[in-house]
DRENZANU-617055 format. One record per residue: x, y, z of N, C-alpha, C in turn; residue in one letter. Coordinates in steps of 0.001 Angstrom, whole numbers, padded with zeros to 6 digits, always signed. Atoms other than C-alpha are relative to their C-alpha. Layout:
N
XYZXYZXYZA...
end
This chain:
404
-001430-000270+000124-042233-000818-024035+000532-000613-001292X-000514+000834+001323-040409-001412-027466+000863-000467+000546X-001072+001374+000656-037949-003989-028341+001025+001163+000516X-001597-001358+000400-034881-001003-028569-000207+000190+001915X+000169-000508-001904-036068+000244-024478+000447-001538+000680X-000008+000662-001085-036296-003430-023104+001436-000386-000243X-001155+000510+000302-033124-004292-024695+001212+001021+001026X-000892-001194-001115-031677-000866-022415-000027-000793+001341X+000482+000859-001784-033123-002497-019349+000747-001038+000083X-000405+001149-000113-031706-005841-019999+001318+000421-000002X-001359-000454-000283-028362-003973-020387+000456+000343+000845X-000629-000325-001668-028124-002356-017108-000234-000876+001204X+000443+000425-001267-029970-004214-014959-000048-001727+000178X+000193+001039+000263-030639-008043-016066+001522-000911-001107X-000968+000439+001319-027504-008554-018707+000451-001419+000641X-000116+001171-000318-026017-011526-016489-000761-001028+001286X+000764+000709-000541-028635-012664-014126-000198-001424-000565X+000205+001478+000712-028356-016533-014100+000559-000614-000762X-000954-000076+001151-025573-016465-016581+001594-000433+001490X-001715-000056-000612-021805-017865-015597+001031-000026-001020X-000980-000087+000708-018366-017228-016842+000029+001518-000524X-000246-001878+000229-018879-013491-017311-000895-000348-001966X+000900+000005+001523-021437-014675-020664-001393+001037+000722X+001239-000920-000250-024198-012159-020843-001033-000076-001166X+001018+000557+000409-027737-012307-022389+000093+001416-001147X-000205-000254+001154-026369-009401-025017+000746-000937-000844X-000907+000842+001132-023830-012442-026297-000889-000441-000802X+000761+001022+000286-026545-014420-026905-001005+000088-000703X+000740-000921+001258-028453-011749-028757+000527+000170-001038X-000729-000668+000926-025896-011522-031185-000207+000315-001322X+000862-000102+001555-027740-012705-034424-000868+001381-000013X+001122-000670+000307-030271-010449-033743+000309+001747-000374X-001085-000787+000012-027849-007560-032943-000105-000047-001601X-000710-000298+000996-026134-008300-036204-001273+000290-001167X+001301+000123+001075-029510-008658-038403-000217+001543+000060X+000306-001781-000013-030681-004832-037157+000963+000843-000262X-000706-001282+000654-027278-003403-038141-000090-000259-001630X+000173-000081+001664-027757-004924-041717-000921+000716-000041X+001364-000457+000959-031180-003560-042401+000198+001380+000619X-001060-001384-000319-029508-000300-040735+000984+000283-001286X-000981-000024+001339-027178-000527-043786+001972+000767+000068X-000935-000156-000603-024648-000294-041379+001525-001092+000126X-000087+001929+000102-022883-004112-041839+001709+000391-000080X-000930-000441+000087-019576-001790-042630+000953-000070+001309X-000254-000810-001144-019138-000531-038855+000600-001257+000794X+000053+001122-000607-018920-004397-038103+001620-000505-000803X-000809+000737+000915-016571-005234-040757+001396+001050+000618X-001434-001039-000515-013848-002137-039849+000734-000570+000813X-000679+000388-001458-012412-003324-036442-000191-001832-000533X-000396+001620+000380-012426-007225-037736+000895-000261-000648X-001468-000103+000670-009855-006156-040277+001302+000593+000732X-001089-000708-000888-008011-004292-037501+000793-001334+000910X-000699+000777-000589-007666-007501-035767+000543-001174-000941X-000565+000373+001066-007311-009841-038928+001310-000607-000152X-001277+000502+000087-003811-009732-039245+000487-000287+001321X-000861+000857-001460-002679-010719-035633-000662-000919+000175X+000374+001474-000684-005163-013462-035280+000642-000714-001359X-000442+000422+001297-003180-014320-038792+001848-000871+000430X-001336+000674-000719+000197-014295-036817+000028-000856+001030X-000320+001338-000942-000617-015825-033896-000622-001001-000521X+000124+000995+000485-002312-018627-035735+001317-000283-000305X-000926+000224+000776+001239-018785-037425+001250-000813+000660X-001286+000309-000953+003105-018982-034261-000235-001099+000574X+000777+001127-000631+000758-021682-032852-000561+000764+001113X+000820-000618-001672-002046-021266-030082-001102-001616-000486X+000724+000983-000218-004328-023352-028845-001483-000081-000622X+000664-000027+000794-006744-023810-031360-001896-000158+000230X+001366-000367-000844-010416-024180-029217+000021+001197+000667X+000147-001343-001018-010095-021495-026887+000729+001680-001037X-000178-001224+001285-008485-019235-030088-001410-000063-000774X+001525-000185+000775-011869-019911-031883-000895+000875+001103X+000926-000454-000962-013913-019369-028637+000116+001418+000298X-000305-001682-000013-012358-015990-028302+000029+001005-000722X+000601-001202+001403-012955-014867-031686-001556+000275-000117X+001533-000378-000350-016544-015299-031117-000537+000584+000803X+000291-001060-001039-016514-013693-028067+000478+001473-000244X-000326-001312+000522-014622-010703-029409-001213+000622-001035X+001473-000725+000835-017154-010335-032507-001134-000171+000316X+001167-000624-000523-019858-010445-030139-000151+001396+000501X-000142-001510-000752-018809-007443-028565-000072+000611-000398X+000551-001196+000869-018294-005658-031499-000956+000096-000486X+001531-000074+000772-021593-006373-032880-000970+000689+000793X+000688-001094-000680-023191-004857-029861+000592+001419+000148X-000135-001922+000073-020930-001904-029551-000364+000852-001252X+000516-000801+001200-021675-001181-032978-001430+000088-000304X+001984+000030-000103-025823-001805-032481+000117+001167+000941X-000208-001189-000812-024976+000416-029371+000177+001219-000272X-000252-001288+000589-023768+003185-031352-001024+000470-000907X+000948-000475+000882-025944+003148-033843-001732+000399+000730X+000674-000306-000533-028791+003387-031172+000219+001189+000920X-000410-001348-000679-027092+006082-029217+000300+000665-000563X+000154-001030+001051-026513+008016-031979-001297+000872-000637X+001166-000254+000700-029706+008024-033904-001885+000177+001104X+001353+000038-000752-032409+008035-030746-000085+001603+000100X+000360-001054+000174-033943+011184-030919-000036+000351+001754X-001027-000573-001288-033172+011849-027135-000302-000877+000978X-000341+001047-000577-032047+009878-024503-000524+000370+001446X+000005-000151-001116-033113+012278-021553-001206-000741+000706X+001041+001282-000739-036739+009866-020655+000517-001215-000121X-000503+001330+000341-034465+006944-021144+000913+000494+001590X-001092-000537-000977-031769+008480-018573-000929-000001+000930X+001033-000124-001590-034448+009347-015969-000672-001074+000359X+000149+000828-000341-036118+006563-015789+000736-001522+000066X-000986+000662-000359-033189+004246-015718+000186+000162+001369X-000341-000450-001638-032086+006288-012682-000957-000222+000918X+000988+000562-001044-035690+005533-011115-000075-000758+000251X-000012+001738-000373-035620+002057-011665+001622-000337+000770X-000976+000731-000675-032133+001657-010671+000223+000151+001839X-000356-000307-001655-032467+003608-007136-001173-000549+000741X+000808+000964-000596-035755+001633-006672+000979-001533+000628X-000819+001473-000202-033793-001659-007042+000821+000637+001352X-001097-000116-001765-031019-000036-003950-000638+000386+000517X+000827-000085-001080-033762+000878-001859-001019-001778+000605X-000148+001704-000334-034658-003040-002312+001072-000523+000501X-001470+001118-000719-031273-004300-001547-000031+000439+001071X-000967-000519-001499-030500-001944+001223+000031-001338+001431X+000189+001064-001130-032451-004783+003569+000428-001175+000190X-000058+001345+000130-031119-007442+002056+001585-000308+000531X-001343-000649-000556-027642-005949+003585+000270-000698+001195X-000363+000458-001344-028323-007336+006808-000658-001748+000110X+000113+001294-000031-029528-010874+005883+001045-000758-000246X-001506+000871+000077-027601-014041+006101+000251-000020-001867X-000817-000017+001351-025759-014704+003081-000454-000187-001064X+000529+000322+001091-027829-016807+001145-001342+001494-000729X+001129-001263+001014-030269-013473+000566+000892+001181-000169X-000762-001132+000353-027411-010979+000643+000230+000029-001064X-000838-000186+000766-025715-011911-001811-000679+000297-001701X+000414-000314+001173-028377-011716-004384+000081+001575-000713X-000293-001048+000499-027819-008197-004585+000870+000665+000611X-001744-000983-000589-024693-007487-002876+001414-001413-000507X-000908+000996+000326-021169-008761-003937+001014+000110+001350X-001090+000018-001112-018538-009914-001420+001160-001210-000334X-001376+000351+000839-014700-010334-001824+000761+000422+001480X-000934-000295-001269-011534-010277+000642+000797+001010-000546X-000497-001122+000936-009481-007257+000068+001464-000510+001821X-000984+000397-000470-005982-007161+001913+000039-000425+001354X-000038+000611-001455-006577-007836+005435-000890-001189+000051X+000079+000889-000018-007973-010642+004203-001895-000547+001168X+001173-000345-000634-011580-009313+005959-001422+000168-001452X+001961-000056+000941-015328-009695+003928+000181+001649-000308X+000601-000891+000381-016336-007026+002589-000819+000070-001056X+001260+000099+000590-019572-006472+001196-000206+001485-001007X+000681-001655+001267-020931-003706-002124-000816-000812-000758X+001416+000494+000534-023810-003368-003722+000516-000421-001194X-000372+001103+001264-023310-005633-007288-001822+000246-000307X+001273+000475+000640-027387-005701-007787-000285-001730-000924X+000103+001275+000873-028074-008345-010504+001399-000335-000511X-001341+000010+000901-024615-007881-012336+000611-000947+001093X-000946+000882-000426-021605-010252-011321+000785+000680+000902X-001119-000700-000946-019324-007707-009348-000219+001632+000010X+000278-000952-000589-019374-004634-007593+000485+001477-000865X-000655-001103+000241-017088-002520-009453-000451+000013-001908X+000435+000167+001716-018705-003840-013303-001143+000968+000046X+001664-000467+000071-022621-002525-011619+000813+002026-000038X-000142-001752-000519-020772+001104-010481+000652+000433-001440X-000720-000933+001304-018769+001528-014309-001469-000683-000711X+001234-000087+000980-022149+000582-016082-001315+001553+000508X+000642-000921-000585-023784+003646-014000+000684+001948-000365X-000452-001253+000408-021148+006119-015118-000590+001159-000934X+001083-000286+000736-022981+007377-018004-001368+001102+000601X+000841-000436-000468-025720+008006-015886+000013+000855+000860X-000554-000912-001232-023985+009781-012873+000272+001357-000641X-000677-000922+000659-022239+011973-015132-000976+000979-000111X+001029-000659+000445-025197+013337-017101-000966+000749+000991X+001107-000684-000676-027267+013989-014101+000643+000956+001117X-001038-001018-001095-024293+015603-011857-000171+001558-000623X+000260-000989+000947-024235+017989-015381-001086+000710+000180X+001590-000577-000050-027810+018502-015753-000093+000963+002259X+000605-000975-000935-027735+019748-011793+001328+001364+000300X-001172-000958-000359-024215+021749-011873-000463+001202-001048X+000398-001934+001002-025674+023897-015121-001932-000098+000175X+001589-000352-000523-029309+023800-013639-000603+000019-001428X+000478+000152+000864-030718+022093-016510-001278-000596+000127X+001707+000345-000510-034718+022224-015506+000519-001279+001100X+000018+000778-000845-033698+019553-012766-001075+000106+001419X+000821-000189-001326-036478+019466-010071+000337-000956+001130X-000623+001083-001204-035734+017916-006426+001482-000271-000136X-001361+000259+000342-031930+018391-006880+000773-000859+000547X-000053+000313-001036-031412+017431-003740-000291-001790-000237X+000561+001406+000202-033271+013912-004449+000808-000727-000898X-000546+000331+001390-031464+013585-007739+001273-000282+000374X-001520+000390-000339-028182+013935-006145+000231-001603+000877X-000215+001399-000994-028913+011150-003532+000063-001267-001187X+000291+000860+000917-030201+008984-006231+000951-000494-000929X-000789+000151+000603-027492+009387-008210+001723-000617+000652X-000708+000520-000861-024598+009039-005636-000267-001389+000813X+000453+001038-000910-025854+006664-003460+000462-001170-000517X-000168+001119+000732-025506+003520-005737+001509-000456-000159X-001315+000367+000417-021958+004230-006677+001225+000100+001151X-000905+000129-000816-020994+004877-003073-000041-001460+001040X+000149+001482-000458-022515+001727-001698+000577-001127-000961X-000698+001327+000729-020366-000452-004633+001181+000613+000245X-001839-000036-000684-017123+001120-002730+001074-000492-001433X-001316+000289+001172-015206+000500-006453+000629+001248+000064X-000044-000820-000324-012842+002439-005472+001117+000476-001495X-000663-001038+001275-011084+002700-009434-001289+000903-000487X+000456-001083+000016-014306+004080-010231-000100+001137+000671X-000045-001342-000421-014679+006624-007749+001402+000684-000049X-001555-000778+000205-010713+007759-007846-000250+000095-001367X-000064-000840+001591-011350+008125-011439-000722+000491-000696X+000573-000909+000293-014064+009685-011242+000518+001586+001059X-000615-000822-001024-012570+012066-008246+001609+000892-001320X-000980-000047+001149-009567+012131-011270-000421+001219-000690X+000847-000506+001478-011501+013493-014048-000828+001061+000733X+000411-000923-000771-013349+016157-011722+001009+001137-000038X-001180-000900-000019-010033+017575-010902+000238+000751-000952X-000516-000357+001157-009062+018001-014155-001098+000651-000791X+001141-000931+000420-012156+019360-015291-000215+001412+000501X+000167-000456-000720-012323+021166-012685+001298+001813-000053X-001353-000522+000217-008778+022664-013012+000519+000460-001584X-000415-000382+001172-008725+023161-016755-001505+000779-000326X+001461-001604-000175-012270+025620-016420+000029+000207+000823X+000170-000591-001400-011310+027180-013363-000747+001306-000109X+000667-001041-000513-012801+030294-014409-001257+000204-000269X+001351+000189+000017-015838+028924-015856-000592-000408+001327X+000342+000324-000901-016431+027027-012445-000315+001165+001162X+000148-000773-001098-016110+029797-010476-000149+001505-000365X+000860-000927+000445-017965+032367-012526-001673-000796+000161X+001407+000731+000271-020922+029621-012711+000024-000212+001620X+000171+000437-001621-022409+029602-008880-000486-001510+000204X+000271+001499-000385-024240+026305-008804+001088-000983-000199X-001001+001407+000216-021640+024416-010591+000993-000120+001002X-001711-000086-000887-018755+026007-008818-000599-000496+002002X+000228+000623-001700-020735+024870-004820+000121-001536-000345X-000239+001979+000244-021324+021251-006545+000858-000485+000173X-001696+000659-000327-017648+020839-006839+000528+000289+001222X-000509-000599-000970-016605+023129-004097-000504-001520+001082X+000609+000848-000806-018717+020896-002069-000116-001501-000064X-000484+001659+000084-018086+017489-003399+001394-000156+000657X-000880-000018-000602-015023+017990-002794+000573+000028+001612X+000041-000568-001923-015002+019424+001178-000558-001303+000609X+000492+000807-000411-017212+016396+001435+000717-001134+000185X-000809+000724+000303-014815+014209+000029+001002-000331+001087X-000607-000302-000746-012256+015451+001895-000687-000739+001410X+000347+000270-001686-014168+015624+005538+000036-001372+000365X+000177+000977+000260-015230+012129+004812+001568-000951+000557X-000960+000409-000204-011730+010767+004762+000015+000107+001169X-000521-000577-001303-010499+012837+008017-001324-000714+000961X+000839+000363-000696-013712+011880+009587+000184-001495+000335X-000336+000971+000089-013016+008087+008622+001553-000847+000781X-001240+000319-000318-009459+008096+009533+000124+000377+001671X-000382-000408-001490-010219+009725+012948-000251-000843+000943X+000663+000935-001009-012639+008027+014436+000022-001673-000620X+000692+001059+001021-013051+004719+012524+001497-000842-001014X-000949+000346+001113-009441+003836+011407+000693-001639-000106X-000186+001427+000224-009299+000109+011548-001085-000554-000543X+000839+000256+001476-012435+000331+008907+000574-000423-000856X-000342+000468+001141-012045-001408+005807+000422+001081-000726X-000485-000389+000343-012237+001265+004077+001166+000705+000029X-000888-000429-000338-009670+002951+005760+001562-000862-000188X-001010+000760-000153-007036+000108+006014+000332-000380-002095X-000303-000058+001582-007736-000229+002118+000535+001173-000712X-000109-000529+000649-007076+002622+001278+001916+000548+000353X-001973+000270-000682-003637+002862+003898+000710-001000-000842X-000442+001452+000836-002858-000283+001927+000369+000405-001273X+000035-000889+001538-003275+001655-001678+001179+000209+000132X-000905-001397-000142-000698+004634-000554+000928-000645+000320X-001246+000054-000574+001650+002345+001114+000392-001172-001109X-000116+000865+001121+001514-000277-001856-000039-001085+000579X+000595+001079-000529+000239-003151+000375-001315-000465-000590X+001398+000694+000201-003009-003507-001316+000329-001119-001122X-000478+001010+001573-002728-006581-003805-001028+000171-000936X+000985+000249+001007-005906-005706-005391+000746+001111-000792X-000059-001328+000506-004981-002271-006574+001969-000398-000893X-001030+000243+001004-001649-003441-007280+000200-001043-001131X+000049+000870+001197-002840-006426-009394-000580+000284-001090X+000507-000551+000598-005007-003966-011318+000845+001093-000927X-000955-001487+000561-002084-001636-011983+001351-000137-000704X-001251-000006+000264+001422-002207-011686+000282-001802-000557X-000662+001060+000236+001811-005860-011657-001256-000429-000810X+000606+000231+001026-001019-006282-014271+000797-000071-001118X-000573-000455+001239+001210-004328-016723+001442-000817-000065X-001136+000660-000028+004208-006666-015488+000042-001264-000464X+000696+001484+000536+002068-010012-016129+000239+000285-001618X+000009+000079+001608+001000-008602-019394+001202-000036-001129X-001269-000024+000938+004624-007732-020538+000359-001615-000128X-000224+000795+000183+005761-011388-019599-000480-001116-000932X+000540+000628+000596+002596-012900-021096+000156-000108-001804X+000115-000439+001759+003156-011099-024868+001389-000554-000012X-002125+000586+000485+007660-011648-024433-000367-001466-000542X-000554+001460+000198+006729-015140-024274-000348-000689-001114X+000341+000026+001008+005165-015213-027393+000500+001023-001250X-000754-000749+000730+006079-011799-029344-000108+000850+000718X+000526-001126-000927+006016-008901-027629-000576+001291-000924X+000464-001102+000966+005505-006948-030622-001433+000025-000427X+001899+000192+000444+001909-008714-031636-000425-000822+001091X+001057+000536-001055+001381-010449-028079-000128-001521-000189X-000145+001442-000169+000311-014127-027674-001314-000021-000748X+001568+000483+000627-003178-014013-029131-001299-000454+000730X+001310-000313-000645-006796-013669-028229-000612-001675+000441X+000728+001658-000755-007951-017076-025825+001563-000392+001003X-000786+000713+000139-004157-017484-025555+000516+000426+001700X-000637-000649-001245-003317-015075-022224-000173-001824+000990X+000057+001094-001468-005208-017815-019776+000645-001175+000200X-001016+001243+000216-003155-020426-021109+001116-000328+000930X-001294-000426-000167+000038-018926-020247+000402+000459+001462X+000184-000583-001260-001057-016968-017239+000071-000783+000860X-000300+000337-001161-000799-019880-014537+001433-000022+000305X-001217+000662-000555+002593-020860-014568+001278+001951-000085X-000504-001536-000462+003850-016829-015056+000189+000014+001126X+000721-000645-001602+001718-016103-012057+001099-000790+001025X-000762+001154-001042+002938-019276-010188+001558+000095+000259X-001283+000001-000554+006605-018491-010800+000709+001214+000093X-000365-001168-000435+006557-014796-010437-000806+000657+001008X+000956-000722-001100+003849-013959-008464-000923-000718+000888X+000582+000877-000430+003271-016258-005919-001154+000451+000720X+000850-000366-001352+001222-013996-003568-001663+000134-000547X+001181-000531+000568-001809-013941-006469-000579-001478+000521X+000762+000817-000229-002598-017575-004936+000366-001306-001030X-000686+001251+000208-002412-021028-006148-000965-000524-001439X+001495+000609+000530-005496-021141-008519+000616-000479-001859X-000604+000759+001400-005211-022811-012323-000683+000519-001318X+000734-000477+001334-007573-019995-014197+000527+001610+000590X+000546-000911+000205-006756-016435-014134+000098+001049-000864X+000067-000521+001567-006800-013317-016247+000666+001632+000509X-000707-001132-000365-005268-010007-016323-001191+001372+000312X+000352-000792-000324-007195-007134-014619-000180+001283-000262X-000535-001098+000327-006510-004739-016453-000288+000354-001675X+000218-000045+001558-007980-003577-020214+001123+000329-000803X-001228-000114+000489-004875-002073-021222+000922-000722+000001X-001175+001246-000435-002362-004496-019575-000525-001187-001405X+000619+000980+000791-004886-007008-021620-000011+000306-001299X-000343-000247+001249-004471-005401-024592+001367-000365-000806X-001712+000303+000026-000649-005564-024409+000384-001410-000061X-000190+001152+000350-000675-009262-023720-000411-000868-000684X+000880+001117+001252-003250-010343-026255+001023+000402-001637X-000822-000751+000967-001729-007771-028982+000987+000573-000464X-001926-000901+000299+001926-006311-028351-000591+001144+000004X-000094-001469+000391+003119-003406-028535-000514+000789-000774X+000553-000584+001114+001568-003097-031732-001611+000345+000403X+001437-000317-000423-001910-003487-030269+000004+001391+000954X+000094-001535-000645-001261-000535-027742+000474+001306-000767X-000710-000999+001288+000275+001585-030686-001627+000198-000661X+000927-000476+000328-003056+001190-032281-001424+000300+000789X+000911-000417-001569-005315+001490-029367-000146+001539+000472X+000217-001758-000178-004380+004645-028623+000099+001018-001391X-000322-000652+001483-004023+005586-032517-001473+000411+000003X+001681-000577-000093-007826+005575-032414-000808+000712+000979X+000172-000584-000750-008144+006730-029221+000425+001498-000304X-000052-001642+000119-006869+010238-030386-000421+000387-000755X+000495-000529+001590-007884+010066-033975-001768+000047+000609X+001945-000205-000427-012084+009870-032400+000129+001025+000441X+000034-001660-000816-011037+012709-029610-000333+001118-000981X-000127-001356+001060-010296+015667-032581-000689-000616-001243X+000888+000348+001235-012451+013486-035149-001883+000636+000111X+001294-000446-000518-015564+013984-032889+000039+001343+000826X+000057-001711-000804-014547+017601-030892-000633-000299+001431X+000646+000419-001204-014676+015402-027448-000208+001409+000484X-000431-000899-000523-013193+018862-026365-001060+001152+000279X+001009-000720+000265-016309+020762-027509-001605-000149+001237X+001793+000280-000005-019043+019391-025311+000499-000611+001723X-000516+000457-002103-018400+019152-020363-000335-001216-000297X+000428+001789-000309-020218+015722-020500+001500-000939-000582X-000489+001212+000148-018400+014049-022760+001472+000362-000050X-001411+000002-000788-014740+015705-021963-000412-001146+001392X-000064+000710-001709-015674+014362-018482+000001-001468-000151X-000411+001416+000150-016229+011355-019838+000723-000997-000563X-001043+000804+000734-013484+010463-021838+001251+000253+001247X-000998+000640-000959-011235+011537-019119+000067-000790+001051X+000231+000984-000360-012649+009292-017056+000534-001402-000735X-000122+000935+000182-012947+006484-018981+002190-000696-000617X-001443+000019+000265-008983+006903-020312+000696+000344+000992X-000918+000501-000811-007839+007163-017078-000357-001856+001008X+000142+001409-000303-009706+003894-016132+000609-000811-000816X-000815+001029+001280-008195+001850-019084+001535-000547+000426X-001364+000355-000949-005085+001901-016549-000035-000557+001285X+000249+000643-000934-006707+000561-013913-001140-001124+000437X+001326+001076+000481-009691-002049-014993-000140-000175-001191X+000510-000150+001258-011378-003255-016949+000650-001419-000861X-000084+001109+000389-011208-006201-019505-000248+000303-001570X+000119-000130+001405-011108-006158-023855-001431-000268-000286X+000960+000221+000651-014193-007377-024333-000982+000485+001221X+001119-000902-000352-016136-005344-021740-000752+001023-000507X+001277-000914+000448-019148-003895-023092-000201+001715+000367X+000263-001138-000718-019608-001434-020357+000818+001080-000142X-001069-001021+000397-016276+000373-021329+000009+000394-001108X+000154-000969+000889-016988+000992-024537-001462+000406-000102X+001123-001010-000595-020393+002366-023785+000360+001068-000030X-000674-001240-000599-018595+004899-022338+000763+000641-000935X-000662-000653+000694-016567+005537-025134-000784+000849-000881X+000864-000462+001226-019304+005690-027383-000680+001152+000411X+000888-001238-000199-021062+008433-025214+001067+001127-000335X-000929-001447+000120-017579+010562-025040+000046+000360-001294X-000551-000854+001382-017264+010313-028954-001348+000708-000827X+001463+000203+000459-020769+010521-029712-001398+001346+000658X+001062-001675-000465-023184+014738-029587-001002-000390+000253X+001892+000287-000167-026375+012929-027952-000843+001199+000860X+000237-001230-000838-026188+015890-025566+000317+000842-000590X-000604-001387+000523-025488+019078-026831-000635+000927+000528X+000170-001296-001404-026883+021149-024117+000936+000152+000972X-001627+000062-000513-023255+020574-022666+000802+000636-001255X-000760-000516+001261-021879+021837-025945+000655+001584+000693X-000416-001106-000540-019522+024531-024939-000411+001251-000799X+000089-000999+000778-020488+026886-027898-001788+000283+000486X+001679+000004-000495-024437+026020-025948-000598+000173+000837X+000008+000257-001425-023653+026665-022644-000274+001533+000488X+001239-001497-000675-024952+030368-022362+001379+000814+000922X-000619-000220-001026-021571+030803-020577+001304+000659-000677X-001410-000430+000844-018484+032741-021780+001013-000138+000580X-001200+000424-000551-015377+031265-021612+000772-000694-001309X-001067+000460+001441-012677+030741-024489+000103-001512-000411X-000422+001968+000598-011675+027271-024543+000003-000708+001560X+000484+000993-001113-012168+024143-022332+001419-000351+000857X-001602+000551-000892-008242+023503-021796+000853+001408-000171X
end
């Protein structure tokens, strides 16, 4: 196995095994990272987005911040970019990714055919590959997490992978054992119950779904896949809610709709309410500055939001919200400046996969997620980035005008 493959592996499957504080064993690669984009003659791709942030770590130095944990967070930021930009430049330039994709998916549904047993042991062996958290009734609940730190980080590092192989069986792209492929592929992301990924992947379906209605339902396989995810979807619920309605999931999800859940609402609404307070109290226009949120964030929390608990570390839930309170207004002004200028720079529009996966990942950005998560721009990099182009709409064998 080369160097470039084990470094894939260690990304999905091993990245924080043994690791605390949410540090992962790409930080810690970083030299090495940065060394292979020089002799890449790439050293540019690194430098771009450092000048983007530049001038606000210029102001909030100006305004005052706390001068350790402002360093510590600049190093943690240009770790990130140093791998998303090694990341790109490897997902760009690999001459194809589909024996990388398949056997990912083997090894990863090996590993949940390992955990499944470990489901019903006491704690100390559960938990090695399952995560467990209280959700509003204040009841356990257990999802698969594997090696990774949390349930809902292992199911958005899998997106990628779901996507591509849902594709590959909706336009019957040589897929053998479809049937197998589908389990394999589902399975993982319904046993980590994250339920912003699946609503935003359920999201982004729709809308796919609904903006090629007449490709879907000129194309027979694709159009039963959905037809039938869907019905499933559906039954599922009704089935859940009939028999079974003082289930977790059920009471979580009553909790969602009626705005009782505190997770969903600390991810959403009162994320984006933290973050406003956190940037006012500094500028609201450039934010408080990168290290500076956790500072600020107890005594907010503590005197607006008592019901998040009593604790003396936490952080905003939310990548966008987190954008807003590290950067202002100005940071979400340019956030999404690049976010549209890549869409019509790269022709997301041109190619099912990676539409599907930008509307995904841009409707998650409102409901998870963290600035310096890796795993989210992954995702970006596949939507902006032709590694597939057997999804290419001008490649798809299929006639149909335009995608929207």
């Amino acid at each position: 196995m080369s160097l470039q493959k084990a470094t894939v592996y260690l990304y999905f499957f091993f990245n924080s095994i043994g690791l605390k504080g949410g540090l992962l064993y790409t930080n810690l690669l970083t030299p090495f990272f940065l060394i292979w984009i020089y002799k890449k003659g790439l050293i540019k791709s690194v430098i771009y987005p450092v000048l983007i942030i530049l001038p606000f770590s210029i102001i909030h130095f100006c305004m005052g911040v706390d001068f350790k944990t402002f360093i510590i967070s600049h190093v943690l930021v240009l770790s990130t970019i140093i791998f998303v930009v090694a990341s790109y430049i490897y997902i760009s330039r690999f001459n194809s990714l589909k024996e990388v994709m398949r056997k990912i998916l083997l090894f990863n549904f090996i590993l949940v055919l390992i955990a499944i047993p470990f489901y019903f042991m006491d704690d100390e062996y559960q938990k090695i590959f399952w995560y467990t958290n209280l959700f509003t009734t204040q009841k356990i609940f257990t999802r698969l997490a594997l090696f990774t730190f949390e349930a809902s980080y292992y199911s958005l590092l899998l997106i990628p992978l779901i996507y591509y192989f849902l594709f590959k069986i909706g336009f019957s792209k040589t897929v053998k054992n479809n049937k197998t492929v589908l389990i394999m592929v589902l399975l993982p992301l319904l046993l980590s119950m994250s339920f912003g990924v699946i609503g935003g992947t359920i999201i982004s379906a729709f809308l796919m779904a609904w903006f090629n209605r007449d490709l879907f339902i000129k194309h027979k396989i694709l159009f039963n896949l959905i037809s039938a995810f869907f019905i499933l979807f559906i039954l599922s619920i009704i089935i859940l809610f009939a028999l079974f309605p003082a289930s977790l999931p059920v009471v979580r999800i009553s909790n969602i709709f009626t705005g009782y859940d505190t997770s969903s609402r600390g991810r959403t609404i009162e994320a984006f309410q933290i973050a406003w307070l956190v940037a006012d109290s500094k500028s609201i226009w450039f934010g408080c500055g990168l290290g500076q949120a956790k500072l600020l964030l107890p005594e907010i929390i503590h005197k607006y939001f008592s019901h998040w608990g009593n604790s003396s570390v936490y952080r905003i839930p939310n990548t966008l919200a987190e954008t807003l309170a590290i950067f202002g207004i100005a940071g979400i002004v340019i956030r999404f400046a690049i976010i549209i200028y890549l869409f019509f720079k790269t022709n997301v529009n041109t190619n099912f996969l990676r539409l599907s996966l930008f509307l995904f990942i841009f409707i998650y950005q409102f409901t998870g997620s963290y600035i310096t998560n890796v795993v989210e721009y992954v995702i970006w990099i596949f939507a902006f980035t032709n590694v597939f182009p057997e999804f290419d709409v001008s490649r798809s064998q299929l006639k149909h005008k335009s995608l929207t």
